[in-house]
C-alpha positions, 0 to 999 in steps of 0.5 A: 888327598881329597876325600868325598864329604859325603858318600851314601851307599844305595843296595838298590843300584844294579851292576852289570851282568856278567856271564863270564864273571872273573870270580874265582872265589868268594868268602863270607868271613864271621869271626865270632868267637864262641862263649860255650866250647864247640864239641868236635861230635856234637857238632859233626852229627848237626850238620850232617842233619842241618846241611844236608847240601854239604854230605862231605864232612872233613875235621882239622886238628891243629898242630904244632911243629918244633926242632931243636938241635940239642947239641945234635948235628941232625934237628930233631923234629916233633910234632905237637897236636893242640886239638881239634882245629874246626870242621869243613863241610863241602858239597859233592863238587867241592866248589862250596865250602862251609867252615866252623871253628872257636873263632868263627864261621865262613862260606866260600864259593868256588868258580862257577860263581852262581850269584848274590842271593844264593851266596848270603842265604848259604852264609846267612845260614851258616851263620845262623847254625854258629851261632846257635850252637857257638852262642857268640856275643858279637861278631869281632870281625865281618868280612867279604872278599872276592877274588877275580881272574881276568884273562887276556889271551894271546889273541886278545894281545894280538889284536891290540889289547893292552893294560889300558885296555882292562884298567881305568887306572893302569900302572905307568912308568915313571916319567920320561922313562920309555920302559915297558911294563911287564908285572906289577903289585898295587895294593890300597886300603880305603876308609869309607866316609860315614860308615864303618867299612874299609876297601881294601884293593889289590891289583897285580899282573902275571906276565906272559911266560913259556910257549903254547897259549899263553895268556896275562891273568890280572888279578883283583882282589876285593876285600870289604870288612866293618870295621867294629863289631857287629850284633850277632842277629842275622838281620843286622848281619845281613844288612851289613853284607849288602852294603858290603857287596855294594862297595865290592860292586863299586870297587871292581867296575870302578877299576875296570874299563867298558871295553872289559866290562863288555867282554865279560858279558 
């Protein structure tokens, strides 16, 4: 397989704006683990007063299931508690969530997704609170990852629309057999020439199915992630999430046709 020789990401470069952006949920991912141990009330009562945007505040404790049978006929089940698991913080309409944790931070965006400025300042600052309190060393893993919904209804069948109609690169049968494609799964995992990232893109299918309105939903789900660790500054961070958006950028509308493009606008 050929690859580029050279490849330079350019944040500046503008996309094309969707007002019906198939984003069904977006997250910023910070594993950073912390170096001084996170107390469950310390830490719930600074959010309450350092994100005032996220009033619903919800605890997680981990747990552990066992069974054994012991001779018995019937298992026996028991439920282990391993402790305090991390703290959701989400905004009143649930679509914005806020997670802390030992091993790190993230933010994740519900639909309506709003757009990218608003969406690193509310990671940005997450970041910032983690690692004020977490006091981390690096960030062992920074990722970006959106997942997108595209839905081709009926009408939109009806009226000609096909697979090649949404994908650049759309799934065939294999050759010189006549059959009809009807799902498929693509997943491919990319290294990025001179910068430490990886793309990874999934693609697949939901057929047609049932009586009523039904629709085809095409999934396409983007994950950027840098592949070393990262210096916990938030500029350096920051920096690091722009080019990752760009790859994100370039990988969706690389993988889907004007005429998609169009329709989503």
């Amino acid at each position: 397989m050929n690859v580029p020789a050279t490849l330079k990401i350019d944040t500046s470069e503008t996309f094309p704006h969707l007002n019906h952006a198939p984003i069904v949920e977006a997250v910023v991912g910070f594993l950073a683990k912390a170096s001084v141990p996170l107390q469950e009330g310390s830490i719930g009562s600074l959010l309450q007063s350092n994100f005032p945007e996220y009033p619903i505040i919800e605890t997680s404790h981990r747990v552990a299931h066992h069974f054994s049978l012991l001779g018995q006929d019937t298992p026996k089940a028991s439920v282990q508690d391993l402790g305090w698991g991390g703290i959701r913080c989400l905004t009143n309409d649930k679509l914005q969530v806020a997670f802390f944790e030992q091993e790190g931070c993230r933010l994740s965006r519900l639909k309506p997704y709003q757009d990218w400025d608003q969406m690193v300042a509310a990671a940005i600052k997450v970041w910032r609170f983690h690692a004020e309190t977490a006091k981390p060393t690096e960030v062992q893993r920074l990722s970006l990852r959106y997942i997108n919904v595209i839905a081709v209804t009926q009408a939109d069948m009806s009226a000609g629309w096909c697979i090649e109609d949404v994908l650049l690169n759309p799934p065939e049968p294999p050759k010189d057999l006549p059959i009809a494609l009807i799902s498929f799964l693509d997943q491919d995992a990319f290294l990025v020439p001179n910068y430490p990232y990886s793309v990874r893109v999934t693609k697949t299918i939901q057929p047609l199915q049932g009586p009523g309105p039904q629709q085809a939903s095409l999934i396409i789900d983007l994950d950027v992630s840098a592949l070393q660790p990262v210096e916990p500054n938030a500029d350096v961070l920051l920096n690091h999430l722009n080019n990752m958006r760009w790859l994100k950028n370039k990988a969706f509308f690389g993988s889907i046709t004007r005429k998609m493009v169009d329709k989503l606008k």
